[in-house]
C-alpha positions in Angstrom: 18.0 42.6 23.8 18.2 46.3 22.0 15.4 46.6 19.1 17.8 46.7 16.1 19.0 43.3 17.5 15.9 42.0 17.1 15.5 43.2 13.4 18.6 42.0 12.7 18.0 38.3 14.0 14.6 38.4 12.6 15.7 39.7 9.2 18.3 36.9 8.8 15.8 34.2 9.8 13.5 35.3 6.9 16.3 35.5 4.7 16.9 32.0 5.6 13.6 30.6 5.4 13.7 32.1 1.6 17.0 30.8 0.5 15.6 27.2 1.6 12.5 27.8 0.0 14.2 28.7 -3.4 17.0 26.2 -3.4 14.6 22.6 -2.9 14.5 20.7 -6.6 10.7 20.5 -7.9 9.5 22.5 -5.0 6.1 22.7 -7.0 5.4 18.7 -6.0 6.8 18.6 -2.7 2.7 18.2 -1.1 2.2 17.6 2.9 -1.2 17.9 2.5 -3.7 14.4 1.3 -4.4 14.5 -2.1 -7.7 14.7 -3.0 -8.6 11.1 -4.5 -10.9 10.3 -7.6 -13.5 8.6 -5.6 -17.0 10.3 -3.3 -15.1 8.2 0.1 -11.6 10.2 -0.9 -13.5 13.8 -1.5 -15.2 13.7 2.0 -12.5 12.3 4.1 -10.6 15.3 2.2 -13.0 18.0 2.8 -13.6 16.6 6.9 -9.8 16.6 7.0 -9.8 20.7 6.2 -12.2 21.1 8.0 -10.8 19.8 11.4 -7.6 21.6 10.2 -9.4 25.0 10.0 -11.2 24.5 13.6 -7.5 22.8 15.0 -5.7 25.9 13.3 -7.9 28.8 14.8 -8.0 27.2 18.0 -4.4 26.8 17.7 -3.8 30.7 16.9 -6.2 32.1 19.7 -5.0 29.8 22.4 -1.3 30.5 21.6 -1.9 34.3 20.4 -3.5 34.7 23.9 -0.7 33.2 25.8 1.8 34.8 24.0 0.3 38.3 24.5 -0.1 37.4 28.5 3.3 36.5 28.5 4.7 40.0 27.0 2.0 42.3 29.1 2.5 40.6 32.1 6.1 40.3 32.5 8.0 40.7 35.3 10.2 43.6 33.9 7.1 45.6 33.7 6.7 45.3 37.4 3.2 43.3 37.2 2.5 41.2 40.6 0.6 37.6 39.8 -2.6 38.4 40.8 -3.8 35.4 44.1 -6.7 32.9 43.0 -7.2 29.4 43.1 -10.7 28.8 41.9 -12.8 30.0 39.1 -16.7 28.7 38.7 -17.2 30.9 35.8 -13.9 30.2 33.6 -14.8 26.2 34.4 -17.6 26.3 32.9 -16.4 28.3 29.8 -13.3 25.7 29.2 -15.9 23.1 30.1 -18.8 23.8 27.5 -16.5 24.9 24.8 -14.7 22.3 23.7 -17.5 19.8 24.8 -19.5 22.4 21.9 -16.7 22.0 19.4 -16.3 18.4 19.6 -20.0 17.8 18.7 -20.0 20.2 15.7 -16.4 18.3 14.3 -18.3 14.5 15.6 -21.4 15.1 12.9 -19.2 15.5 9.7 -16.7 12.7 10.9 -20.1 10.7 11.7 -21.4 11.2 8.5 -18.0 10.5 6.3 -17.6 7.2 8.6 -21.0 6.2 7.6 -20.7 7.0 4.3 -17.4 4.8 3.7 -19.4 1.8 5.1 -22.1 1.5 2.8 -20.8 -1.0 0.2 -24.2 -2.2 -1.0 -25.9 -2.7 -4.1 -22.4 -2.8 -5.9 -21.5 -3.4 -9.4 -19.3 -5.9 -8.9 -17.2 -7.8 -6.3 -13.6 -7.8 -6.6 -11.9 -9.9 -4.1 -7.9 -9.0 -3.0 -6.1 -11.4 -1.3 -2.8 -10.9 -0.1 0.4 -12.9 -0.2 3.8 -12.7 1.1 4.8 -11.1 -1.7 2.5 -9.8 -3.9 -1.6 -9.4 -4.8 -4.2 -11.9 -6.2 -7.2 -10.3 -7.9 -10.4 -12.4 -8.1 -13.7 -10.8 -10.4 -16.2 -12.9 -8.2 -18.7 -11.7 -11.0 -16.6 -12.8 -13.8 -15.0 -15.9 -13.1 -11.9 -14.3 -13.6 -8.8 -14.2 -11.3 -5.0 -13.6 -11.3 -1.8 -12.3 -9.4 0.0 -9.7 -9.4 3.6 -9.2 -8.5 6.7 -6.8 -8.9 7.7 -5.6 -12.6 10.8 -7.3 -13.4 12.5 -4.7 -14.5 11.8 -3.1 -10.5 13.0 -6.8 -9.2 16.3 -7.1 -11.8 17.2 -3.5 -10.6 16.3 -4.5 -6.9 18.8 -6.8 -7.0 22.0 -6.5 -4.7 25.3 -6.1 -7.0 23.1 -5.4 -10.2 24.4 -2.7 -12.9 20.9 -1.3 -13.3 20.0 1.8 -12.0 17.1 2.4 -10.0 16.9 5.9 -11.0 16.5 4.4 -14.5 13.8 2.6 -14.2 10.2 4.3 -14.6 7.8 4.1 -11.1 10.8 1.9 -9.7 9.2 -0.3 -7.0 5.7 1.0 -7.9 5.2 -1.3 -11.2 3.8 -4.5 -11.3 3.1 -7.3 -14.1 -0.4 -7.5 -13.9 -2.6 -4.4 -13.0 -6.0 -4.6 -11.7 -8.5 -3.0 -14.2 -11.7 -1.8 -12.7 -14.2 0.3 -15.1 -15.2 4.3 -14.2 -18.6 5.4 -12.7 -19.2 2.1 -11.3 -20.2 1.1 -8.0 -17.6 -1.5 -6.7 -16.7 -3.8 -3.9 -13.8 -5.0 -2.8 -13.0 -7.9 -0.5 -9.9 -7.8 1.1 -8.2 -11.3 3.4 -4.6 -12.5 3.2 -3.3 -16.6 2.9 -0.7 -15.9 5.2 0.5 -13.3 7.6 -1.3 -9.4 7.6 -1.4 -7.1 4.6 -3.2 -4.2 4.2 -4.3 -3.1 0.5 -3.8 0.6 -0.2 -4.1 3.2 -3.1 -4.9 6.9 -2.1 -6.2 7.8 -4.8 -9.4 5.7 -3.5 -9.5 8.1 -0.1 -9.4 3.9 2.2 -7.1 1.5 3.4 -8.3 -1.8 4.2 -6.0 -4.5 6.4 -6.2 -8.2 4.5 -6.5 -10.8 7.5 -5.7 -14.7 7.5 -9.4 -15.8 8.4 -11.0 -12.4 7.8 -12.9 -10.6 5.0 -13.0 -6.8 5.5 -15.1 -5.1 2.8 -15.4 -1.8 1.2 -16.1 0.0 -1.7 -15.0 2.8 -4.4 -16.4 4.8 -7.3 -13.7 6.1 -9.5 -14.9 9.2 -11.5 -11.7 9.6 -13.2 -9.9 7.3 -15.7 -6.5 7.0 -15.0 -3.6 4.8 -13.7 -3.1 5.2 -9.8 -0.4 3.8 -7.1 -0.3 2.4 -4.2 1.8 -0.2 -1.7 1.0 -2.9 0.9 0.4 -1.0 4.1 1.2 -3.2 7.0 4.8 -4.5 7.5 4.4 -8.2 6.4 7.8 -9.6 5.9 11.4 -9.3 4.4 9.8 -8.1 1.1 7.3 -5.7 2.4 8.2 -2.7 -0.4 8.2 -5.6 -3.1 4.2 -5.5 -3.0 2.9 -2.5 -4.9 -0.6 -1.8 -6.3 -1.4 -0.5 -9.4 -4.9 0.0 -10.7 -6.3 1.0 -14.3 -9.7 2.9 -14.7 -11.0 2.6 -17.8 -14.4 3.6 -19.0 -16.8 0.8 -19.5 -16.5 -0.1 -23.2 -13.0 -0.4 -22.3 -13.4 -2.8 -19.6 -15.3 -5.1 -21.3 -12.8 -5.6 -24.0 -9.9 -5.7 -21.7 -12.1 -8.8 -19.5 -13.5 -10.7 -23.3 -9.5 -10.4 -23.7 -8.6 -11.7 -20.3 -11.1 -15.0 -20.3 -9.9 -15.6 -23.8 -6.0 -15.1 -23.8 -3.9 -18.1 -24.8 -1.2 -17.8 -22.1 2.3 -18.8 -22.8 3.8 -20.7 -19.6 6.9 -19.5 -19.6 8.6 -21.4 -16.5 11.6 -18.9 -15.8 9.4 -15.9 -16.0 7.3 -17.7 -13.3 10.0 -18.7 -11.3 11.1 -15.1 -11.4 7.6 -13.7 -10.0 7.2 -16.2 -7.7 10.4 -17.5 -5.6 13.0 -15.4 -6.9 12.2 -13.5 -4.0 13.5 -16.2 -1.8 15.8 -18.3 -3.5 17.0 -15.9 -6.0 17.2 -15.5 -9.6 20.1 -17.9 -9.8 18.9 -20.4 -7.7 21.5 -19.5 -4.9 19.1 -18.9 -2.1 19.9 -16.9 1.2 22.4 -18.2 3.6 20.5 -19.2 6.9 17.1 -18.0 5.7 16.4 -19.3 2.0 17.8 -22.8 1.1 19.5 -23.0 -2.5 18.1 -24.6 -5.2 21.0 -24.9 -7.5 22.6 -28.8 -7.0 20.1 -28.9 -4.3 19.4 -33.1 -2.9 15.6 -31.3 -3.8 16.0 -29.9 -6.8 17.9 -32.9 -7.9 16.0 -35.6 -5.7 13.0 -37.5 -6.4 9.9 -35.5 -8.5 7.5 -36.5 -5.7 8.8 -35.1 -3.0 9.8 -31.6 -5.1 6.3 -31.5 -6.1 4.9 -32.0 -2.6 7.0 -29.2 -0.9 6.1 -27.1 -3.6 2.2 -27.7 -3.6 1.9 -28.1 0.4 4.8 -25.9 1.8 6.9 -26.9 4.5 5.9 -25.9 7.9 8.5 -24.2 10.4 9.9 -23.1 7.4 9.1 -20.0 5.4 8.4 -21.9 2.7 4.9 -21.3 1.8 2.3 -23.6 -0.1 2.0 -22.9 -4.0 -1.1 -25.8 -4.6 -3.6 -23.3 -4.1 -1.9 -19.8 -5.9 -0.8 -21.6 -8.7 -2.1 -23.8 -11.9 -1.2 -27.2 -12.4 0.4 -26.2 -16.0 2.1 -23.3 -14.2 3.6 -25.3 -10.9 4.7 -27.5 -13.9 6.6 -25.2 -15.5 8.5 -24.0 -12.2 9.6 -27.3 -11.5 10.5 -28.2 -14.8 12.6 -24.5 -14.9 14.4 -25.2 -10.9 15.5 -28.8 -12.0 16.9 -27.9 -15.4 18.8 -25.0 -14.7 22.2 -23.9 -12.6 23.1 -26.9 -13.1 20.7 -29.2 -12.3 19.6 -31.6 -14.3 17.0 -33.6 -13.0 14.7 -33.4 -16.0 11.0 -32.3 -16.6 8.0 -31.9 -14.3 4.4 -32.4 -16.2 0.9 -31.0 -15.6 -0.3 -34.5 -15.2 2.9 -35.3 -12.3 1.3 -32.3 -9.8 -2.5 -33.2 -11.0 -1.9 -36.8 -9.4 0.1 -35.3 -6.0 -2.6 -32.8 -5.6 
């Protein structure tokens, strides 16, 4: 291949590389590097990260630099001969003590950083996360305080298969929920993570750590959030039909700001509002107009359930029905609240099997 060739190709493949580079949309948020985090765990694992990229990336350039020029000097159009040996005592020892050398200075940073994430004493408080199939419940083990939370509706509605809402429309589609979990700023905190029914795994990276919630198992860990601010995440473990339904969003406040928000949790008056419920709950599953899933989910509206006794409603609903994939609601949900979904799924589409009291799933508890 003459010289000028070479330009040529070499020229074009540059222009190439620009024109790609100044046609992609937004190209200023298009990141394949972590992001940074808010926390002491995410800045660590961020720096350690770099710095195993720096020692990968020279290692990377003088291995390949080195072959590359052995390749071009010793080529077989410049008449060189391959030059007869088999064994080297010297080079084995060089390749030998080396790496060995470079793996110990990258182990005692990594050691450190591991170390580091694992110390979740002498905490501020204790939140526990608990994951369901699909969607998060939040328990303040310090403040007697717990609640779920699920999909925005306005996600879910536009979600929905035939709806006339646009997902482009709606603001952090899929990464909205009802109920945020509010944790204060510059506080030492815990957080529990388990699952009722099959495996989760809780993640926001803005908090640098992932943490799989396990049937049977408590994993722990902890954060420090230095930063107020609103920050993302999703269920990390594939855990069912409606694994993207499950996102995370948590609120850092500072700690006056907290305070007021829990004094205003413990004391709110909350309308039950049954359809709303049904909605967050086993909408899901049986859909929002009661229709079900064909083979999978049964349908509610003119259901022999739905329109059959109140006892045996209320049981399937409190207990669950196993080799189904009905789950049990008894221990997510309030008496008042199970109420209300019952009340709403034999009322409507149709149905009309009349109302479901608090005092109806207090006595089939």
């Amino acid at each position: 291949m003459s010289v000028n060739k070479l330009r040529n190709m070499i020229w074009l493949g540059a222009s190439a590389l620009v024109c790609v580079f100044w046609s992609v949309p937004a190209w200023a948020e298009y990141a394949l590097n972590l992001t940074r985090g808010v926390t002491p765990v995410s800045k660590q694992v961020y720096d350690l990260h770099m710095l195993i990229l720096y020692v990968v990336t020279v290692i990377g350039i003088i291995v390949f630099g080195v072959m590359l020029w052995s390749i071009f000097h010793h080529r077989k159009s410049k008449g060189v001969v391959a030059a007869q040996f088999h064994h080297s005592t010297t080079a084995e020892i060089i390749w030998t003590v080396i790496p060995i050398i470079i793996l110990i200075l990258m182990a005692v940073p990594a050691t450190k950083t591991l170390i580091f994430m694992e110390k979740t004493g002498d905490a501020d408080l204790t939140i526990k996360v608990t994951g369901y199939q699909w969607k998060w419940k939040y328990d303040y083990l310090d403040e007697d305080l717990s609640f779920f939370s699920s999909l925005a509706q306005t996600s879910r509605d536009a979600s929905r298969r035939g709806s006339d809402i646009d997902p482009n429309d709606v603001e952090n589609y899929l990464l909205e929920v009802d109920m945020p979990i509010v944790l204060p700023i510059n506080k030492k905190i815990r957080i529990l993570t388990t699952a009722n029914d099959v495996i989760h795994s809780w993640w926001v990276p803005a908090l640098g750590w992932k943490r799989d919630a396990i049937p049977g198992f408590i994993n722990d860990n902890w954060t420090y959030i230095e930063e107020a601010g609103t920050y993302r995440g999703q269920c990390a473990e594939l855990c069912g039909r409606d694994h993207a339904y499950m996102p995370i969003v948590l609120k850092a406040v500072p700690e006056e700001e907290y305070r007021a928000w829990l004094e205003e949790m413990k004391n709110k008056s909350v309308e039950i509002d049954g359809e709303k419920l049904y909605a967050s709950n086993c909408a899901a599953c049986h859909m929002a107009n009661g229709q079900g899933i064909p083979g999978t989910f049964a349908a509610l509206a003119g259901s022999p359930i739905a329109n059959g006794p109140k006892a045996a409603h209320i049981d399937i609903v409190l207990n669950g029905m196993p080799g189904t994939l009905m789950q049990a609601f008894g221990s997510q949900l309030k008496d008042q609240e199970l109420a209300a979904i019952l009340t709403y799924e034999r009322t409507s589409w149709g149905n009309n099997a009349g109302e479901v009291t608090a005092d109806d799933v207090k006595a089939a508890r």
